[in-house]
N, C-alpha and C positions, 0 to 999 in steps of 0.2 A: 358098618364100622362101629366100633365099642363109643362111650360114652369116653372112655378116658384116651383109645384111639385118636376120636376127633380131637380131644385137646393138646394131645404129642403133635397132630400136624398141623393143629394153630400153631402151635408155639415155635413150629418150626417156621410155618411160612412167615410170622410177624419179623423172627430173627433174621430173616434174609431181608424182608423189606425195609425193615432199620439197620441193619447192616449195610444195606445200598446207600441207605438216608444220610448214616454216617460218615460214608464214602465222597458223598454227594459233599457232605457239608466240611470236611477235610481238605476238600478242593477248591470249594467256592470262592470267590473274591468278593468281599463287600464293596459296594459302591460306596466313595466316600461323601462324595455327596446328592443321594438321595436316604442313606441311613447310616448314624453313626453310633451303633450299642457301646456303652459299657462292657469291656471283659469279664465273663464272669470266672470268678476265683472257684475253682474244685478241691484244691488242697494244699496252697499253696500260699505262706502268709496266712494260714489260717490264725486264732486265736483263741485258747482257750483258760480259762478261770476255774474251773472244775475238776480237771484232772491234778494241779497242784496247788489250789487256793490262793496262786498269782498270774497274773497274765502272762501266758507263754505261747509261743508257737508253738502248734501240735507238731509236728515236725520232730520240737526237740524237746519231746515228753516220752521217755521210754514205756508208755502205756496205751493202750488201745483206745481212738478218741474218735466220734466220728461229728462234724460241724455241718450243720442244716444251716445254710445264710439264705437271706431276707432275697435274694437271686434266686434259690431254688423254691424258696415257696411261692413267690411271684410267678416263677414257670410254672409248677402245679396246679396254680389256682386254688390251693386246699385252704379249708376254711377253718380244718379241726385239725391242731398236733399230730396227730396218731394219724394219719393218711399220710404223712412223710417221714413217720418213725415206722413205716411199713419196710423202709427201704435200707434201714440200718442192718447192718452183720447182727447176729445173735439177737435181736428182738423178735418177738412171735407179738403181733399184737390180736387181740378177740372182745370183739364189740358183737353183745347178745340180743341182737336183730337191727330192726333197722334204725336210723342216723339219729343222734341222741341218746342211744342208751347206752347203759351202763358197759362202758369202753375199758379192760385192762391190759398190761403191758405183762411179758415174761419175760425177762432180762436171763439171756444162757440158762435157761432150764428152770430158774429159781422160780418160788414165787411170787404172786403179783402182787403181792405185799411184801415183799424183798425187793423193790425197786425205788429209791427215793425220790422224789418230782421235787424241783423246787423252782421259785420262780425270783430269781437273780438272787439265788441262796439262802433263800427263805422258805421253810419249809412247810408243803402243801397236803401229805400224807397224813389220813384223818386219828388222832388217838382213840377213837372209838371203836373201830374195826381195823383199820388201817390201809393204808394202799391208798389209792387214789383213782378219781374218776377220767378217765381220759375224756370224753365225752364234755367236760367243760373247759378244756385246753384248748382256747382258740389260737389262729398262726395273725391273727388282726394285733399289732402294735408290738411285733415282737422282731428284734433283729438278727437274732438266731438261736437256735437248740443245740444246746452243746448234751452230748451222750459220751460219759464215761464209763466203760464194761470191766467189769471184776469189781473185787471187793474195796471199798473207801468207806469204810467204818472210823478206819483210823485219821481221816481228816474231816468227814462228815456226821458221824454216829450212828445213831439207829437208822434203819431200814435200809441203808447201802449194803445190799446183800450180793446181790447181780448186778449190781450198778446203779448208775445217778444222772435221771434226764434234768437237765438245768438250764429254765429257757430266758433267755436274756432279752428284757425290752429295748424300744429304742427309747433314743433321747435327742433328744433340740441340739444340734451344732450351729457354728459361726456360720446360720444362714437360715432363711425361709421359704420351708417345704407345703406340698398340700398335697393330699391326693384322697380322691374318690371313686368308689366301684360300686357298680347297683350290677346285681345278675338276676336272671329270673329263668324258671323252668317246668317242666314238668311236677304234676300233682302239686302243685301249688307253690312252689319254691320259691323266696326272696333272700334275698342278702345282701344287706349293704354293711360299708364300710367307707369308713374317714376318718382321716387325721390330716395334723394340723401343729407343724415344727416352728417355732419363735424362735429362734437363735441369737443372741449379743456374743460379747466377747469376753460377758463374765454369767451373766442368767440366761438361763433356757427352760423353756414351756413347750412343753409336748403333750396334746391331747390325740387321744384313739378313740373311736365310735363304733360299734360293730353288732349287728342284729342279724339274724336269719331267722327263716321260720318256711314250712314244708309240710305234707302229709308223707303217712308210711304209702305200703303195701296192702295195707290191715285195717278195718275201723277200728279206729282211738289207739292208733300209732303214729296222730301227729306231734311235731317237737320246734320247741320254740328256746332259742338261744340270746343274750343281746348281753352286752360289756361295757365298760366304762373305763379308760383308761388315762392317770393323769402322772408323769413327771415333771417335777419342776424341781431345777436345780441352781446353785451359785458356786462359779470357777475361780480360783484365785490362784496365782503363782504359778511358775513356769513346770511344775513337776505335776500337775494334775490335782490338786488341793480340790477337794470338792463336800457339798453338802447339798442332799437333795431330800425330797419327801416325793413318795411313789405311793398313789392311792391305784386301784382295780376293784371294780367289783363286776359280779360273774351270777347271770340268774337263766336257770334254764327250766322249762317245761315240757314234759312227755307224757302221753297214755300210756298205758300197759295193757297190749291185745290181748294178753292172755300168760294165765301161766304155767297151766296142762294144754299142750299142742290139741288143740280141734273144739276147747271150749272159750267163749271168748267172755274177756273181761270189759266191758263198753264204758263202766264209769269210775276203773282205775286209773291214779295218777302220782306221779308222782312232781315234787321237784325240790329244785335244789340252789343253794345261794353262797357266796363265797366276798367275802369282804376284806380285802387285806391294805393293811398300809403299814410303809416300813421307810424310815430316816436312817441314811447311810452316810456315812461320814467318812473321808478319806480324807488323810493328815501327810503331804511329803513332808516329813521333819528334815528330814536331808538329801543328799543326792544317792546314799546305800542305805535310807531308812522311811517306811513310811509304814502308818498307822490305821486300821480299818474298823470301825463302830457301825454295829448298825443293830438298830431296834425295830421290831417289827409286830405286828399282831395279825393276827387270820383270823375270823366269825367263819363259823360253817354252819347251815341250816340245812335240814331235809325234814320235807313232810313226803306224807302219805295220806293219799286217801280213798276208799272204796265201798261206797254207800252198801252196796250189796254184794259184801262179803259174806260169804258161806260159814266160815267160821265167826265169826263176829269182830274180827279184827279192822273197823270202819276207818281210823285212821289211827297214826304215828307223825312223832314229829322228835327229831335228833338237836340237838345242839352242841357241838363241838369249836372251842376255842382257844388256840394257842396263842402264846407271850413269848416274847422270846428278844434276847441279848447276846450279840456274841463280838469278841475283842478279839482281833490277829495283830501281831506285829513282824513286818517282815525286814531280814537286815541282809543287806547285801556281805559279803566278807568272801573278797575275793572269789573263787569260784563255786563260791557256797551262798544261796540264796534261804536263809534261814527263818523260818516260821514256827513262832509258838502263840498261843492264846487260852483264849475260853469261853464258856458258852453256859448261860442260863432260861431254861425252857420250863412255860409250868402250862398242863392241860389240865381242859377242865371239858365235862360232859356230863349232859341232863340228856335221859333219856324217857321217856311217856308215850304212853298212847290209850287209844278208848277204856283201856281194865284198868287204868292207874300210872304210877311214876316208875319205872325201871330203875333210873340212876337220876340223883338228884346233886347236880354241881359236887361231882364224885371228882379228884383232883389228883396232879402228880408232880411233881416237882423234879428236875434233871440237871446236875452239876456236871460241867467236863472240863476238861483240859484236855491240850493236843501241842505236839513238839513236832516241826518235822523240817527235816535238811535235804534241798534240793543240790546237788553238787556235781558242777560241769567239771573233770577231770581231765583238759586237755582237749580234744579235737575228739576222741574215741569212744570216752566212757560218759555216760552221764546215768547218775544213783540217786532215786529218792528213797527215804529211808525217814518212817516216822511211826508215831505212837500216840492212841488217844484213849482216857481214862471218862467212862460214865459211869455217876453215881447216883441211887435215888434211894426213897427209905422203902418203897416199896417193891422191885423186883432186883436190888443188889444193884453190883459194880459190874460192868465187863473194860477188859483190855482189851485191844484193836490195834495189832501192828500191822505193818506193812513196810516193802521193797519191793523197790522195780530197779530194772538193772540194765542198758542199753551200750550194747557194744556197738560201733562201726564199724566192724571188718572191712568195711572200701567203701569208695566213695556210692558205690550202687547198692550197697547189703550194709543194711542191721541187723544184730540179732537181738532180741527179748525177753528176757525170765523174771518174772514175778512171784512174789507169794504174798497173800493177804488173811487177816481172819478181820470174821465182822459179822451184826450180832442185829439180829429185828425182839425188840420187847416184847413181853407181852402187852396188848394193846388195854385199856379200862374196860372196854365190853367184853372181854375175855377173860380179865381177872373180875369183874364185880355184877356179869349182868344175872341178873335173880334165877335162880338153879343151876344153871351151867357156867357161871362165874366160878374162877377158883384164885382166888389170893394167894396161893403157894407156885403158883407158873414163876419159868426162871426166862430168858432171854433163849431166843433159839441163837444155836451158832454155828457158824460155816470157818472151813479153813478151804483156800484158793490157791491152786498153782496155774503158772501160765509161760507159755515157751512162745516167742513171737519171732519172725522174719519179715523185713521187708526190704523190701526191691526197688528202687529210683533206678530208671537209663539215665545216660550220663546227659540226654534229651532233656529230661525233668517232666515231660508232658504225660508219661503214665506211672503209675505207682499202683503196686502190690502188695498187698500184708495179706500174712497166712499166720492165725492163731489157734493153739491148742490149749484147752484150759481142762482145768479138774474140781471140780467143789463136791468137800462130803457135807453135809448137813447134820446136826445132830438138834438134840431135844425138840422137835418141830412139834408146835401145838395142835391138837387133835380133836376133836371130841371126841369121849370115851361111852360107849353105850352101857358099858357095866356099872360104873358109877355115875352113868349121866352129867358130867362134868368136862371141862375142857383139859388134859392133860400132856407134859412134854413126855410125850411116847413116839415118838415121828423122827425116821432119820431119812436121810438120801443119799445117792451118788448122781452125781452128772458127769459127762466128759462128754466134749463137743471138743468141735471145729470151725474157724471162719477163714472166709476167702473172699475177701475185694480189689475188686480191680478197677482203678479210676483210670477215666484219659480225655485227656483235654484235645477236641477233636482244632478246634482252631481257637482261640481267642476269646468268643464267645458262644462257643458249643461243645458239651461235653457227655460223656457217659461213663455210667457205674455200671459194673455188676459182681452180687453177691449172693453166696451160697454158705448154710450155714447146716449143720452135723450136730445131731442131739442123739446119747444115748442116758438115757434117765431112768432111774429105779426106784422103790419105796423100799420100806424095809421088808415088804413082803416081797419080791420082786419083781413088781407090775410095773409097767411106763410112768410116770406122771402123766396124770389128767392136762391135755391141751396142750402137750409140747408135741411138734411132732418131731419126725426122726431127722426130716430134708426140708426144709424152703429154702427157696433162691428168688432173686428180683435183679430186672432189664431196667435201665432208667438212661433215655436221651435226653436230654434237655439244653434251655441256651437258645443262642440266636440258629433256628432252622433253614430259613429260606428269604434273604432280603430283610422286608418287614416283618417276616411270619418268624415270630417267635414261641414256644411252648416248651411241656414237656409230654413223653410218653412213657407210661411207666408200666412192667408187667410182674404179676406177683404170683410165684406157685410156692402154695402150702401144701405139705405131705398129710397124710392120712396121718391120723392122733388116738388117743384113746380117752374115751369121753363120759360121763353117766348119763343115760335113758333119763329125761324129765317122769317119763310113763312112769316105765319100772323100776327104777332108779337101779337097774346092773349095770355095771362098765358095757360098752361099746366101742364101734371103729368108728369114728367118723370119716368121712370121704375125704379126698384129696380135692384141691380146685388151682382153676387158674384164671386168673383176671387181667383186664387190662382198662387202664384208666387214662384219657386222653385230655392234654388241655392247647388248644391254641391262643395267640394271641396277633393279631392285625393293627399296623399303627398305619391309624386310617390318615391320620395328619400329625405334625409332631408332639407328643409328650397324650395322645389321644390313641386307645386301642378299643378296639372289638373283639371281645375275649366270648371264647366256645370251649364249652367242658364237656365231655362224658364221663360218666361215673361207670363202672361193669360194663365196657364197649360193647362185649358179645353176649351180655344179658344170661351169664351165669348164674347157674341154680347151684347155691352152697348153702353150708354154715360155718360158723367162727366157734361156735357153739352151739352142741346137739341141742335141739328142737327150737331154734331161734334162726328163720332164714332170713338171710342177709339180703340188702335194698336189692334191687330189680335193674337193669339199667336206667338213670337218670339223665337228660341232656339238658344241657342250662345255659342258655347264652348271656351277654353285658356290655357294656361298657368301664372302662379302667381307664382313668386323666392325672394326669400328675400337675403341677401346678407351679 
């Protein structure tokens, strides 16, 4: 049997045995007193701050929303973001080899600098190249990832092109929590993790602690991660009045085995550093008006260094830092929930290495405003409808509108239509870095359409959404080999499809599944590089058997088109299929014995031609709550 054979009948046999499993678990009765889980919520009461810059139930957001709570990462056991944003509709995620490196996200086709990160709306995306590293997105101290798909320019700004992952920490409530995990595994694997919730009934302190560290596959492909996580806040008045200060800092280290397939690099390295701290301030002035401030700063550092580079290139070292201000004011007005503000951002970037200084505290400055009306019209229609203006002196203004539009046709169907444009800058190493900088780049820009359905039984326990989207792309920056320079020569189309199906198998067990339709072009009309055409993902999770709780999760990516590191010509890359297991045993109360595998059946892939993906890893622990 063929190599891709065998994986059509894995995947068939796994889907029967978790189909039974679910069957199993649909049926099961919990004892009530020998275990009593929490229900875990799959889409129900969810909340999201992202798709309209207030808290709303996704439920009643006419836009595409998908909510990762602090429930399913604990089922997963995942250590790093991007191992549960595997499992979102329209994400392609690609980490270029093994655990540690340089991790990027593709949001519906775009790309992976068209995707915004923020971390509780503070923006993480670097001004120097742009995009962001997944790879230092740990799931340690965080209470969920909200993923908003399509364009949100117009209430976010730059880089919401494909969308806006927005991960929300936790914080201290009216009580005290504690919980620690220590795991250990193959080729050297550690990972610990603690926090530590002080609750009153006006101040709350929340601290996170979070370290791993492991070898590759490869010599000097091991990678070293550890975080620091602090919220402290003070509550006043019945309406949620609050003011807090959020410090993180984020410091990771890896080798680099190599970076022509079959020659190795033994004493390159890299790493990299993340500093942020941001005072949010929330004002109820009244019971239909309240007020949102918050100031924030991010340090970004990356070195490099490789004594015995061939080219002489021995080390680099980046520094990238943003500032940043921004003011909403939301008013309630009958069935209009109305939001205007504004937003002041200035980046700054030094760039050097062994030949000298590239950019030296090279600077930019970002003015916006943003309008935008949320309005429930009755039981049927709900219309958000807004607009946002950015200004700088160096790459001009863009406008960014948007609507979404959400009919009820009955109590079990919605329907969906959107349209959005939104607009990624050009980044300072693009416009200023020495010969191929170009000062004359304008903002690339996309315009988005989107037709959505979805499906509640009158049950509530499964839910369907099936979306269809379109984005052209226009001025997309390039390097240009005729004048050596970076130029907006680059357009695209995409049009895709998504299809998820949640169901809440009892109370505290449930499953996803999602498949997601890419067709992508350049202006020549080639694929885009690393989308493929089909992935879909199997995901059980929740309370499985009694005390055995986990999740299992199965992930097929389609065959993509990729560049040769060798030869540097376009290529296929292979198609694969994974499967990632985690249990959990509560050996006595509020005490588990957690089992993970990483690649269950020890698949040979890549995410990215000539970078092969970890090996199977198994990692056992301990997990105690407090």
């Amino acid at each position: 049997m063929s190599q891709r054979g065998n994986r059509a009948a894995i995947l068939r046999v796994m889907l029967i045995v978790f189909g039974t499993a679910a069957s199993i678990a649909r049926a099961q009765t919990v004892s009530p007193y020998t275990y009593n889980p929490q229900p875990t919520q799959v889409f129900e009461s969810e909340v999201t701050v992202t798709a309209t810059g207030v808290a709303a139930d996704t439920q009643e957001v006419p836009a595409p929303t998908t909510i990762i709570s602090r429930e399913e990462m604990n089922d997963s056991q995942a250590d790093n973001a991007a191992d549960v944003l595997r499992r979102v509709p329209g994400l392609t995620v690609a980490r270029g080899g093994d655990e540690g490196k340089q991790t990027s996200v593709f949001t519906r086709g775009t790309n992976s600098n068209q995707t915004l990160v923020m971390f509780d709306g503070v923006r993480l995306n670097s001004p120097y190249l742009g995009g962001y590293d997944l790879s230092l997105l740990t799931t340690a101290g965080l209470d969920r990832i909200e993923v908003a798909r399509g364009p949100y320019s117009a209430l976010w700004g730059a880089d919401a092109v494909g969308g806006v992952i927005n991960v929300i920490p936790q914080r201290a409530r009216n009580q005290t929590t504690a919980h620690l995990l220590g795991e250990w595994g193959e080729r050297g694997w550690q990972r610990y993790e603690g926090d530590l919730a002080l609750g009153g009934e006006h101040l709350g302190l929340y601290l996170s602690g979070f370290y791993r560290t492991g070898d590759g596959e490869l010599d000097n492909s091991d990678f070293m991660t550890q975080q620091a996580l602090l919220d402290l806040g003070w509550s006043w008045g019945s309406r949620g009045s609050r003011l807090a200060v959020i410090a993180q800092d984020v410091q990771a280290e890896t080798g680099i085995p190599y970076v022509t397939p079959g020659v190795p690099t033994l004493d390159r390295r890299q790493e990299s550093k993340q500093r942020l701290v941001a005072v949010p301030l929330r004002l109820a002035i009244g019971e239909h008006w309240s007020v949102e401030l918050v100031g924030s700063s991010v340090e970004r550092e990356f070195e490099f260094r490789d004594p015995e580079d061939g080219f002489g290139l021995t080390e680099m070292k980046t520094s990238a830092d943003t500032t940043q201000a921004r003011l909403a004011s939301h008013h309630r007005l009958g069935g209009h929930t109305v939001s205007w503000g504004g937003e002041w951002r200035s980046d700054e970037v030094t760039d050097s290495s062994n030949f000298g200084i590239n950019l030296e505290n090279v600077s930019t400055d970002v003015t916006s405003a943003f309008l935008q009306d949320t309005w429930q019209a009755g039981t049927a229609l709900r219309l958000i409808v807004g607009a946002r203006w950015d200004d700088t002196e160096q790459w001009g203004d863009e406008l960014s509108p948007r609507v979404n539009l959400g009919w009820k046709m009955s109590k079990a169907f919605e329907l969906r239509v959107g349209y959005g444009e939104a607009f990624r800058p050009p980044t300072l190493g693009e416009m200023y870095f020495p010969l191929s900088g170009n000062p004359a780049l304008v903002p690339e820009t996309s315009a988005s359409y989107e037709l959505g359905l979805v499906y509640t039984p009158a049950r509530g326990k499964t839910r369907w959404q099936a979306n269809l989207f379109a984005t052209d792309l226009e001025n997309l920056i390039e390097f240009d080999f005729a004048s050596y320079t970076n130029r907006n020569i680059g357009t695209a189309e995409i049009r895709g499809a998504e299809l998820l199906i949640e169901t809440r198998l009892t109370g505290v067990s449930y499953q996803q599944i999602q498949a997601t339709w890419l067709d992508t072009s350049d202006e020549t009309g080639d694929p885009l590089l690393r989308r493929p055409e089909w992935s879909a993902s199997y995901t059980l999770g929740g309370l499985l058997w009694y005390h055995l709780s986990g999740d299992v999760s199965m992930y097929w990516v389609g065959e993509r088109d990729d560049v040769d590191p060798e030869t540097f010509e376009r290529t296929t890359v292979d198609d694969y299929f994974t499967v990632d297991l985690a249990l959990a045993w509560e050996v006595m109360t509020q005490v588990e014995l957690t089992l993970r595998v990483r690649n269950l059946f020890d698949e040979e892939y890549q995410e990215i031609m000539g970078y092969p993906a970890p090996a199977r890893r198994i990692m056992g622990g301990l997990r105690a709550t407090f």
